[in-house]
PDB file of N, H, CA, C and O in Angstrom:
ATOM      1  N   UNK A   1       0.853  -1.164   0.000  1.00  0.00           N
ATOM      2  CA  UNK A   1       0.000   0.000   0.000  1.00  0.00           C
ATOM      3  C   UNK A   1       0.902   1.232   0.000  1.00  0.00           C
ATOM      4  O   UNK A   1       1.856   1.260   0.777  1.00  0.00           O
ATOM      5  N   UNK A   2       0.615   2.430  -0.970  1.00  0.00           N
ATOM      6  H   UNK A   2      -0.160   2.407  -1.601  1.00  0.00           H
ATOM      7  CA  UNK A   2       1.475   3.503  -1.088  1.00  0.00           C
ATOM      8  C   UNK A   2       0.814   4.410   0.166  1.00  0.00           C
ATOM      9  O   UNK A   2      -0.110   4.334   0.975  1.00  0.00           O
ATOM     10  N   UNK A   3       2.105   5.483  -0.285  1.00  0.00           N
ATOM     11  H   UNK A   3       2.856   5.545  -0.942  1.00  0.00           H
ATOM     12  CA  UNK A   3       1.511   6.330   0.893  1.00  0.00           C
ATOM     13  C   UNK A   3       0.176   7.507   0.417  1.00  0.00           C
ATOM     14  O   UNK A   3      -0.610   8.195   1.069  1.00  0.00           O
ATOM     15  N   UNK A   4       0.393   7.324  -0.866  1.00  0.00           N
ATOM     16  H   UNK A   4       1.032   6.765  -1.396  1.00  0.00           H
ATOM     17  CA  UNK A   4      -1.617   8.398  -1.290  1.00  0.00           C
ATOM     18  C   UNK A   4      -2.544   7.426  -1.143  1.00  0.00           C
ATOM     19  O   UNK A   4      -3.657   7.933  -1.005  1.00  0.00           O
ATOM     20  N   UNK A   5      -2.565   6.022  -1.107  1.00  0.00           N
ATOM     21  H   UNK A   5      -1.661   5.610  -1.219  1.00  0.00           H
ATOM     22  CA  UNK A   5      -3.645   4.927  -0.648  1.00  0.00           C
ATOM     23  C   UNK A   5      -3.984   5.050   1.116  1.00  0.00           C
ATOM     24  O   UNK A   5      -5.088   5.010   1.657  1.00  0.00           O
ATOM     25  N   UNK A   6      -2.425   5.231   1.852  1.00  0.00           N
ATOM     26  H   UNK A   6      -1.527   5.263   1.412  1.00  0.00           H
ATOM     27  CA  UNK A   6      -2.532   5.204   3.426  1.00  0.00           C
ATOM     28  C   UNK A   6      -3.412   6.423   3.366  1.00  0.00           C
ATOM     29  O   UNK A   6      -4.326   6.239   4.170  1.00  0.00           O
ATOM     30  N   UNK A   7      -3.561   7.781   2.668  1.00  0.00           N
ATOM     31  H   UNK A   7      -2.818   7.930   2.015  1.00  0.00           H
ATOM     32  CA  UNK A   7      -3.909   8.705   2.940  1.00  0.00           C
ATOM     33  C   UNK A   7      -5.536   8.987   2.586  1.00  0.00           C
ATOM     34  O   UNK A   7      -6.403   9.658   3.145  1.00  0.00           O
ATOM     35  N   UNK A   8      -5.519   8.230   1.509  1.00  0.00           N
ATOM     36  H   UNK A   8      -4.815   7.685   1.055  1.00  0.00           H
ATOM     37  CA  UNK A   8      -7.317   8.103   1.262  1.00  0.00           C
ATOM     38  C   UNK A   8      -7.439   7.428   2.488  1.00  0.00           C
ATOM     39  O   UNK A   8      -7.907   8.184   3.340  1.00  0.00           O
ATOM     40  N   UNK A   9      -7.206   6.317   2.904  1.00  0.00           N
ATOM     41  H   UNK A   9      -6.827   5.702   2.212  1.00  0.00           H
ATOM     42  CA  UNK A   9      -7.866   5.460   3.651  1.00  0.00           C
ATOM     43  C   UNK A   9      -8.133   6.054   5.237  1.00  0.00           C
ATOM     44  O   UNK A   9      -9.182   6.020   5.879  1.00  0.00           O
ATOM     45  N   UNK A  10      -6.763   6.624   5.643  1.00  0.00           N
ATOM     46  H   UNK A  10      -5.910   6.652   5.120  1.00  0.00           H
ATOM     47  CA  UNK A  10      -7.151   7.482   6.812  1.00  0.00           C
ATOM     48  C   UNK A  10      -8.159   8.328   6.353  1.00  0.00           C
ATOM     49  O   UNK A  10      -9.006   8.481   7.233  1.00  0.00           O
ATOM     50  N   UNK A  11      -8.525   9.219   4.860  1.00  0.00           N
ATOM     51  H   UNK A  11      -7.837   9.095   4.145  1.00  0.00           H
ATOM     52  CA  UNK A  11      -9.608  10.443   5.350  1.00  0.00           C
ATOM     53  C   UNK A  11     -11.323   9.683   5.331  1.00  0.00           C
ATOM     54  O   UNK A  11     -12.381  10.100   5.804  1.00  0.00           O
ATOM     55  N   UNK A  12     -10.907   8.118   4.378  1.00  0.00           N
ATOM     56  H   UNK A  12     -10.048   7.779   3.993  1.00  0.00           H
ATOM     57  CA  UNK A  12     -12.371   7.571   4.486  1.00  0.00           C
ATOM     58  C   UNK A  12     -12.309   7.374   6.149  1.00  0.00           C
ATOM     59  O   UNK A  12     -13.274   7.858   6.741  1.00  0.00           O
ATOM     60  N   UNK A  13     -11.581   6.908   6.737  1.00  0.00           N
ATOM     61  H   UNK A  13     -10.797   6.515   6.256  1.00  0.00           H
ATOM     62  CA  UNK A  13     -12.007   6.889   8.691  1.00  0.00           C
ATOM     63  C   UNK A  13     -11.939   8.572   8.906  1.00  0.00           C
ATOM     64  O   UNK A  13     -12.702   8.627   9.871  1.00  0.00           O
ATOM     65  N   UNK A  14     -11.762   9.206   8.797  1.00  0.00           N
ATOM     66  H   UNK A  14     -11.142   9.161   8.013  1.00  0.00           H
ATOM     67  CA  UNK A  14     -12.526  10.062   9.546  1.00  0.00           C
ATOM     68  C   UNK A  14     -13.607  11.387   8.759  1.00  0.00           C
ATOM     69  O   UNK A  14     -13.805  12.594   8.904  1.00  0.00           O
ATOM     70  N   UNK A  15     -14.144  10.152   7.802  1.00  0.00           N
ATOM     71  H   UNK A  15     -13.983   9.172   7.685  1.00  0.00           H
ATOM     72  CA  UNK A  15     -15.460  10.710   6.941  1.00  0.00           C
ATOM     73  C   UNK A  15     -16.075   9.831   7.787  1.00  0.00           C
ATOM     74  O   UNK A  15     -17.030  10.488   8.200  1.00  0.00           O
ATOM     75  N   UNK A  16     -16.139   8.416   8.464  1.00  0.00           N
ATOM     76  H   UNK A  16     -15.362   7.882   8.128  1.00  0.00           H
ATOM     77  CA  UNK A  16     -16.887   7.050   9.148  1.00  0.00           C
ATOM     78  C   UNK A  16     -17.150   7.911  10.338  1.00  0.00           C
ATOM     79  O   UNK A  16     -18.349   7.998  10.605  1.00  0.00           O
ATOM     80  N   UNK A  17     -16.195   8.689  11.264  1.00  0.00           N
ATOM     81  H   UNK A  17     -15.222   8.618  11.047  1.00  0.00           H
ATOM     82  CA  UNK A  17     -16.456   9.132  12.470  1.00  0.00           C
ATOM     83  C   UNK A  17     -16.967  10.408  12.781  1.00  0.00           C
ATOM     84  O   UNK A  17     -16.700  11.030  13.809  1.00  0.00           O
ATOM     85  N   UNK A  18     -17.565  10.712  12.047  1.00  0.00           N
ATOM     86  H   UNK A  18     -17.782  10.206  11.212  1.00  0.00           H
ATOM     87  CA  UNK A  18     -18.880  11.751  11.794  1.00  0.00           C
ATOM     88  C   UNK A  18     -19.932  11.679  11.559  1.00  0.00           C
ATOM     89  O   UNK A  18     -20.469  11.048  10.648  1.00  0.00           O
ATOM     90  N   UNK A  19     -20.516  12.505  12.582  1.00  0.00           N
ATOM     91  H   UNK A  19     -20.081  13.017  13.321  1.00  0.00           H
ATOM     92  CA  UNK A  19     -21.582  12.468  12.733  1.00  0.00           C
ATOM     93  C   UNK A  19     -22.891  14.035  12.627  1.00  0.00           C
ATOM     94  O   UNK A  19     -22.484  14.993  13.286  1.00  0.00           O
ATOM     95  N   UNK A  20     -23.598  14.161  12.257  1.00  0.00           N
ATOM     96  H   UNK A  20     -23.928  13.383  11.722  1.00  0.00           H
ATOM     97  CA  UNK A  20     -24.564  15.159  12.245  1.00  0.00           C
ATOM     98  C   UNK A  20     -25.628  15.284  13.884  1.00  0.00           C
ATOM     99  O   UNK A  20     -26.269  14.410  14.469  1.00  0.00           O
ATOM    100  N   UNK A  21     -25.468  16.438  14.134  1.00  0.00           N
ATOM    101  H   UNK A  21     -24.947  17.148  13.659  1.00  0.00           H
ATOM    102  CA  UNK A  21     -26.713  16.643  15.799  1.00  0.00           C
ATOM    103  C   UNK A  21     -26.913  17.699  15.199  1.00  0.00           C
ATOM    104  O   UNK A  21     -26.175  18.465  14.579  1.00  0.00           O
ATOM    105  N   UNK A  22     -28.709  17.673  15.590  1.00  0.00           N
ATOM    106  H   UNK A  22     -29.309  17.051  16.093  1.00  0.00           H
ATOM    107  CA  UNK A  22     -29.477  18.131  15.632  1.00  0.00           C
ATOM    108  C   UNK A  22     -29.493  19.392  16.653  1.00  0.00           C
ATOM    109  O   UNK A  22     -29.681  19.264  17.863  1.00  0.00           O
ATOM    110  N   UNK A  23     -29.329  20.301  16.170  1.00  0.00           N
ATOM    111  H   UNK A  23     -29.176  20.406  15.187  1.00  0.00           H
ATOM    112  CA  UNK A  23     -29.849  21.226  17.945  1.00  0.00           C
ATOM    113  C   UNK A  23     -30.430  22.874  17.493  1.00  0.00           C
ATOM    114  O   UNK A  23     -30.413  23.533  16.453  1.00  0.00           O
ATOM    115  N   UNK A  24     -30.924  23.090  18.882  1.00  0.00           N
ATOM    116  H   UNK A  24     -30.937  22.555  19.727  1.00  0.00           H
ATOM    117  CA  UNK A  24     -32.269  24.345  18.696  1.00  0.00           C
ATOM    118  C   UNK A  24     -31.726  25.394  17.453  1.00  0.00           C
ATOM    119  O   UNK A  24     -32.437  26.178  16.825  1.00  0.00           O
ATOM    120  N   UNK A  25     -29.979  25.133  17.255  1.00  0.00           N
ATOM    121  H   UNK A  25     -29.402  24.496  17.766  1.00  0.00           H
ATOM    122  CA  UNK A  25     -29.725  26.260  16.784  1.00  0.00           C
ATOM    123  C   UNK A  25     -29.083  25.630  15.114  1.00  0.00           C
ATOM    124  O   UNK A  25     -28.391  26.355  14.398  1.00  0.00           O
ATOM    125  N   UNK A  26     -29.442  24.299  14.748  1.00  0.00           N
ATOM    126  H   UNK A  26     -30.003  23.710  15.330  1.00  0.00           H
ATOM    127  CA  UNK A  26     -29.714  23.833  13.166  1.00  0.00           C
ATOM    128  C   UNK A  26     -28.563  22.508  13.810  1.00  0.00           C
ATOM    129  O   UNK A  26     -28.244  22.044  14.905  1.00  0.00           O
ATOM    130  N   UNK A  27     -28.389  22.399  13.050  1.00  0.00           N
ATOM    131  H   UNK A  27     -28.648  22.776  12.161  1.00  0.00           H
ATOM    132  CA  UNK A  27     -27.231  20.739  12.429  1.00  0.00           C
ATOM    133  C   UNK A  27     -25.824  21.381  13.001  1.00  0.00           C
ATOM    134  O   UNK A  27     -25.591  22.590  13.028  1.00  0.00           O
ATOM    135  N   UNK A  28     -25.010  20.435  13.414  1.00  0.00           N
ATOM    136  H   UNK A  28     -25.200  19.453  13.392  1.00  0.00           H
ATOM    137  CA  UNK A  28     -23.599  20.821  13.941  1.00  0.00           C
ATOM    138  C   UNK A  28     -23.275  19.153  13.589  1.00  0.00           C
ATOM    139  O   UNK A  28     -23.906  18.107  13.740  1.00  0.00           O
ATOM    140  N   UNK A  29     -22.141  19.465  13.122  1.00  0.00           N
ATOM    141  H   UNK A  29     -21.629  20.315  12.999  1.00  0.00           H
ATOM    142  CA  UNK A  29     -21.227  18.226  12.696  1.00  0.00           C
ATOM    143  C   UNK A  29     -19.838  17.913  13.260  1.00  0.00           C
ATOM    144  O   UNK A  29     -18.797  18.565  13.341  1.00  0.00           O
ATOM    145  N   UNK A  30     -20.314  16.297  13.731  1.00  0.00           N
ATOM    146  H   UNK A  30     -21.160  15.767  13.666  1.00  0.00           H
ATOM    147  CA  UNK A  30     -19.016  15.942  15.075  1.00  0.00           C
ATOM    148  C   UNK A  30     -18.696  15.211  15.095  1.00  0.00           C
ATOM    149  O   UNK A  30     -19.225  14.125  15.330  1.00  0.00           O
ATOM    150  N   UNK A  31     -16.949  15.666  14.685  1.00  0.00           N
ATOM    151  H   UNK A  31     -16.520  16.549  14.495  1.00  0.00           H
ATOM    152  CA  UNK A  31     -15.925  14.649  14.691  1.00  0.00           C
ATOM    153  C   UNK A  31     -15.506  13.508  15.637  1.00  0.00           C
ATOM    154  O   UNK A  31     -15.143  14.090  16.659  1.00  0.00           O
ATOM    155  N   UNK A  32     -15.413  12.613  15.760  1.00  0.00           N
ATOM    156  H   UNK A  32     -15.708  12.140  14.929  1.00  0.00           H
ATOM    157  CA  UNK A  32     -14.252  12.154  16.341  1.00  0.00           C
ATOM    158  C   UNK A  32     -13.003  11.486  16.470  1.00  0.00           C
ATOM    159  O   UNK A  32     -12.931  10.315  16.099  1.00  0.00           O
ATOM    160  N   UNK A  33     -11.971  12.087  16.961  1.00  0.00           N
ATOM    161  H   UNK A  33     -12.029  13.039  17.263  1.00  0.00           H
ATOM    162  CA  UNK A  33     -10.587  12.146  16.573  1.00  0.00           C
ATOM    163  C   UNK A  33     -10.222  10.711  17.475  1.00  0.00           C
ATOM    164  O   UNK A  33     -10.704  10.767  18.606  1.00  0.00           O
ATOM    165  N   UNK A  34      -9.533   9.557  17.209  1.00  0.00           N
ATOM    166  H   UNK A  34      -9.141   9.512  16.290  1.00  0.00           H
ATOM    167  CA  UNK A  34      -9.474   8.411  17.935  1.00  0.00           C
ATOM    168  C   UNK A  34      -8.356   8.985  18.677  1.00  0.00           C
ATOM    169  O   UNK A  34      -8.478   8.686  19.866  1.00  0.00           O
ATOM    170  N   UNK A  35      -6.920   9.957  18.369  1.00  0.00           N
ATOM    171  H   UNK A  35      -6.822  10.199  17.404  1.00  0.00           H
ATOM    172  CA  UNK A  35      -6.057  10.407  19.097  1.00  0.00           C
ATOM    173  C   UNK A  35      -5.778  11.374  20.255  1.00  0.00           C
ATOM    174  O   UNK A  35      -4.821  11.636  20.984  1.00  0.00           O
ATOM    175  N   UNK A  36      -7.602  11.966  20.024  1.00  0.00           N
ATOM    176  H   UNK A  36      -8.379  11.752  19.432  1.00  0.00           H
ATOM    177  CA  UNK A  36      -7.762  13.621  20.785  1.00  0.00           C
ATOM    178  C   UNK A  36      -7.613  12.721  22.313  1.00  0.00           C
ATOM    179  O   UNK A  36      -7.723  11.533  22.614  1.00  0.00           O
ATOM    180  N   UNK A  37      -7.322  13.908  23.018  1.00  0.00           N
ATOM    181  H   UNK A  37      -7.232  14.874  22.774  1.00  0.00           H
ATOM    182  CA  UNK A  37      -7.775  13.444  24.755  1.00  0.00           C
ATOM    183  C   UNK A  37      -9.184  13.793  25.108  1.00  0.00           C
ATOM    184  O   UNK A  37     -10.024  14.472  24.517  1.00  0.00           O
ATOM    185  N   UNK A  38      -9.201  13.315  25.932  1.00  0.00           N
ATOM    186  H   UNK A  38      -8.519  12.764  26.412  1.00  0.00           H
ATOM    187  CA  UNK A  38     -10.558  13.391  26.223  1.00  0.00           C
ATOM    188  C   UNK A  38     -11.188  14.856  26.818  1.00  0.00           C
ATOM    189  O   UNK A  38     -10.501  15.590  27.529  1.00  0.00           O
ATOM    190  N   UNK A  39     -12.576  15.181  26.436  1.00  0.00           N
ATOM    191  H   UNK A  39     -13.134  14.585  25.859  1.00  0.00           H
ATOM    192  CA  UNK A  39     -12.429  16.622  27.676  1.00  0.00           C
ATOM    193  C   UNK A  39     -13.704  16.660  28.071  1.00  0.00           C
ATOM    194  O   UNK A  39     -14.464  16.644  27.103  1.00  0.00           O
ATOM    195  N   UNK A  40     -14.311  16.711  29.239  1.00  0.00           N
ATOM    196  H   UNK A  40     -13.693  16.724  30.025  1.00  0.00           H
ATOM    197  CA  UNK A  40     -15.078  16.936  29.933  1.00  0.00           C
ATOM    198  C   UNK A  40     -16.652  17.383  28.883  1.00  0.00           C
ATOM    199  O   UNK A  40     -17.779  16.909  29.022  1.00  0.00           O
ATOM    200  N   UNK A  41     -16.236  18.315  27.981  1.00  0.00           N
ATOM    201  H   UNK A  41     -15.320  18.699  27.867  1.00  0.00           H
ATOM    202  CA  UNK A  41     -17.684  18.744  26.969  1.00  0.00           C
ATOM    203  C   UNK A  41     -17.988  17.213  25.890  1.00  0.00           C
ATOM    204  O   UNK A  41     -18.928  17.149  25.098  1.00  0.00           O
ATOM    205  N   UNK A  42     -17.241  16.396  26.046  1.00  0.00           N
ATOM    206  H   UNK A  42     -16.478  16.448  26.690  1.00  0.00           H
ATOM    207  CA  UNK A  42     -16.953  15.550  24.862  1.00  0.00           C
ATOM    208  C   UNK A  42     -18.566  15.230  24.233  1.00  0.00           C
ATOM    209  O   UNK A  42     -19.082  15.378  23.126  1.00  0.00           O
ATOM    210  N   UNK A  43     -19.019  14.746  25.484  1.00  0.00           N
ATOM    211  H   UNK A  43     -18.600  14.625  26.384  1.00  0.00           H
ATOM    212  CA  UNK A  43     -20.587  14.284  24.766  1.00  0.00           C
ATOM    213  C   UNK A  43     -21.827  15.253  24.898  1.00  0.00           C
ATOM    214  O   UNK A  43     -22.982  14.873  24.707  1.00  0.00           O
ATOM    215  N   UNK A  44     -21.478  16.531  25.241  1.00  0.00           N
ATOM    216  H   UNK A  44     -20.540  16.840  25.396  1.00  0.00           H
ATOM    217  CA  UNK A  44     -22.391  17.786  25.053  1.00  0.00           C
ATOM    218  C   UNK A  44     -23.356  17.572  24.072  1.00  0.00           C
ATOM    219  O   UNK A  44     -24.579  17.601  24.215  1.00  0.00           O
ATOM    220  N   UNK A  45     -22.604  17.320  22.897  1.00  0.00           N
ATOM    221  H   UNK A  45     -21.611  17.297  22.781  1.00  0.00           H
ATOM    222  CA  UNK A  45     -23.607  17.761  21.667  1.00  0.00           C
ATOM    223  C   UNK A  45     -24.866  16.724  21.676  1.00  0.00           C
ATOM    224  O   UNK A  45     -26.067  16.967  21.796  1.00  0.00           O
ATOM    225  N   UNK A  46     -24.398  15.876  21.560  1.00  0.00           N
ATOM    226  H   UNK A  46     -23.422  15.678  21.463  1.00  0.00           H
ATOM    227  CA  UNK A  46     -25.565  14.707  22.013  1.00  0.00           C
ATOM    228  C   UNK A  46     -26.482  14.991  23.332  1.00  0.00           C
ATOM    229  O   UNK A  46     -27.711  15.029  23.391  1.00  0.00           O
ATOM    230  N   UNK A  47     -25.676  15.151  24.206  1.00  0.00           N
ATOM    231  H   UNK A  47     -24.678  15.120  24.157  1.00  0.00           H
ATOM    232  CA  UNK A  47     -26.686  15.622  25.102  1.00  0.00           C
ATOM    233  C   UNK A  47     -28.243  16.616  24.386  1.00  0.00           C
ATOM    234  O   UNK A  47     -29.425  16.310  24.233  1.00  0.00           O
ATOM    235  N   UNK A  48     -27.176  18.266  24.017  1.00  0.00           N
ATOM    236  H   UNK A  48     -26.215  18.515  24.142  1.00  0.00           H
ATOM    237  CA  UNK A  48     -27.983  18.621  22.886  1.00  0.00           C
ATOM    238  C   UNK A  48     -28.700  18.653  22.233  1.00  0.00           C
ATOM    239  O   UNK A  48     -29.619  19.463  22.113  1.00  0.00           O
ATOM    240  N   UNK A  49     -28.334  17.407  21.418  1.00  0.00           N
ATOM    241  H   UNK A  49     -27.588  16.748  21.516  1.00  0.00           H
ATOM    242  CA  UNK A  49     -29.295  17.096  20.470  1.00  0.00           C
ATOM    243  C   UNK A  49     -31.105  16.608  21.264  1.00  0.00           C
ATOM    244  O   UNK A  49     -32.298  16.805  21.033  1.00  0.00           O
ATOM    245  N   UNK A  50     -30.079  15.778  22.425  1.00  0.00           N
ATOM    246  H   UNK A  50     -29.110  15.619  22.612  1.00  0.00           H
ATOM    247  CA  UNK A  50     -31.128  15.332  23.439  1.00  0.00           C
ATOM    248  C   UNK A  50     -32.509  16.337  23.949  1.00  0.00           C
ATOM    249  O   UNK A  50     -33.691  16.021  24.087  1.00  0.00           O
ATOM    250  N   UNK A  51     -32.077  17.153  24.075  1.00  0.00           N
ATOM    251  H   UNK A  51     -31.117  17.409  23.962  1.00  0.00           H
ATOM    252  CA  UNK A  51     -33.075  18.284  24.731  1.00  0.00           C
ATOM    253  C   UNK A  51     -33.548  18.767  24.145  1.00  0.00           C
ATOM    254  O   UNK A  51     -34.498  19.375  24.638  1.00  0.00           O
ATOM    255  N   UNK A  52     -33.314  18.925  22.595  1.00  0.00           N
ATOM    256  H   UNK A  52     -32.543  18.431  22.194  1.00  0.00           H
ATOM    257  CA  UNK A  52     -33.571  19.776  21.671  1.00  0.00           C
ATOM    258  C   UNK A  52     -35.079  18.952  21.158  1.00  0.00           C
ATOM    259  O   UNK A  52     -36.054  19.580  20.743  1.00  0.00           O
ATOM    260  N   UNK A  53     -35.025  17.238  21.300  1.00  0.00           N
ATOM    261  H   UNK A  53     -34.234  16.728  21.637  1.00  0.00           H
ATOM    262  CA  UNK A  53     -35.431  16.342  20.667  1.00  0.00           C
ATOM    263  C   UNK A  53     -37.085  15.975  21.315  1.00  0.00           C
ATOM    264  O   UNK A  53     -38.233  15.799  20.906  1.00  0.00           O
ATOM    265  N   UNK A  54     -36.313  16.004  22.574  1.00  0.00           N
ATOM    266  H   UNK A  54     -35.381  16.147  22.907  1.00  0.00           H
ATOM    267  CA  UNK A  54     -37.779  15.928  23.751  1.00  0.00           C
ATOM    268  C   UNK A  54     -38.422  17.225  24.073  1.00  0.00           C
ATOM    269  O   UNK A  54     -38.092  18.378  24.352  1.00  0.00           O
ATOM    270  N   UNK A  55     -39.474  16.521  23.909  1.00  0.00           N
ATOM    271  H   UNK A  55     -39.742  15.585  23.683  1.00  0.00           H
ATOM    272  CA  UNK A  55     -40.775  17.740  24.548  1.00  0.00           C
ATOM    273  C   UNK A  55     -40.833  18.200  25.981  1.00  0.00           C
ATOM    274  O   UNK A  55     -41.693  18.989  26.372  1.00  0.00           O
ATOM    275  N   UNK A  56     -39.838  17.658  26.805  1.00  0.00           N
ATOM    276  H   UNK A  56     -39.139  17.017  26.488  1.00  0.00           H
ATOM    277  CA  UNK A  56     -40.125  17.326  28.252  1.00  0.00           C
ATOM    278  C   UNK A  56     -39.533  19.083  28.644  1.00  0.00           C
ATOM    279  O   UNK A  56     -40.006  19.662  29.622  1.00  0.00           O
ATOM    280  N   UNK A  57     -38.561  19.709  27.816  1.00  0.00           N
ATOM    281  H   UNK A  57     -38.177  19.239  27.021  1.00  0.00           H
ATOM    282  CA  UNK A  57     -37.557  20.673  28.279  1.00  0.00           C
ATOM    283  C   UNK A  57     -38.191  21.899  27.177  1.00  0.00           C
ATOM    284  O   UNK A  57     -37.695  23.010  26.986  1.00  0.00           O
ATOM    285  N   UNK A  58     -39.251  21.409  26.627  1.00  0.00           N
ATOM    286  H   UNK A  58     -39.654  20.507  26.782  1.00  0.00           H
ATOM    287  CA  UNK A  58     -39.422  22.773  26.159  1.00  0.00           C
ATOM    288  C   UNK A  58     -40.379  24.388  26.555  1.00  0.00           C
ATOM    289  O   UNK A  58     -40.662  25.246  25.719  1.00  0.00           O
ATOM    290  N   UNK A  59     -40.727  24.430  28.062  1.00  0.00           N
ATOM    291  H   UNK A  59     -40.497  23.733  28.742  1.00  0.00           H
ATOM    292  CA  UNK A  59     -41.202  25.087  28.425  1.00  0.00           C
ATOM    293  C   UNK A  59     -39.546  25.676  29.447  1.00  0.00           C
ATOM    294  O   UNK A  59     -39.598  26.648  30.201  1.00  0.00           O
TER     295      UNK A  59
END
């Protein structure tokens, strides 16, 4: 395998680790990096999307 094959193949994985959320304020698109560290907001957006989704939080 050359190295412009290693390089498609890494950007098809991180076209796989994306994802689209939903939230009050339109679509936000979210990466994830298998190398990043971790940080405390990591699963915000989902959360997000969460509240945005249920009726329970909209008053």
């Amino acid at each position: 395998m050359g190295e412009s094959e290693l390089k498609r193949v890494h950007a098809e994985e991180k076209l796989l680790s994306c994802a689209a959320v939903q939230t009050a304020g339109g679509r936000v698109q979210v990466r994830w990096e298998a190398d990043g560290a971790a940080t405390p907001m990591g699963q915000l957006a989902y959360f997000i999307e969460f509240l945005t989704l249920t009726p329970e939080f909209d008053s």
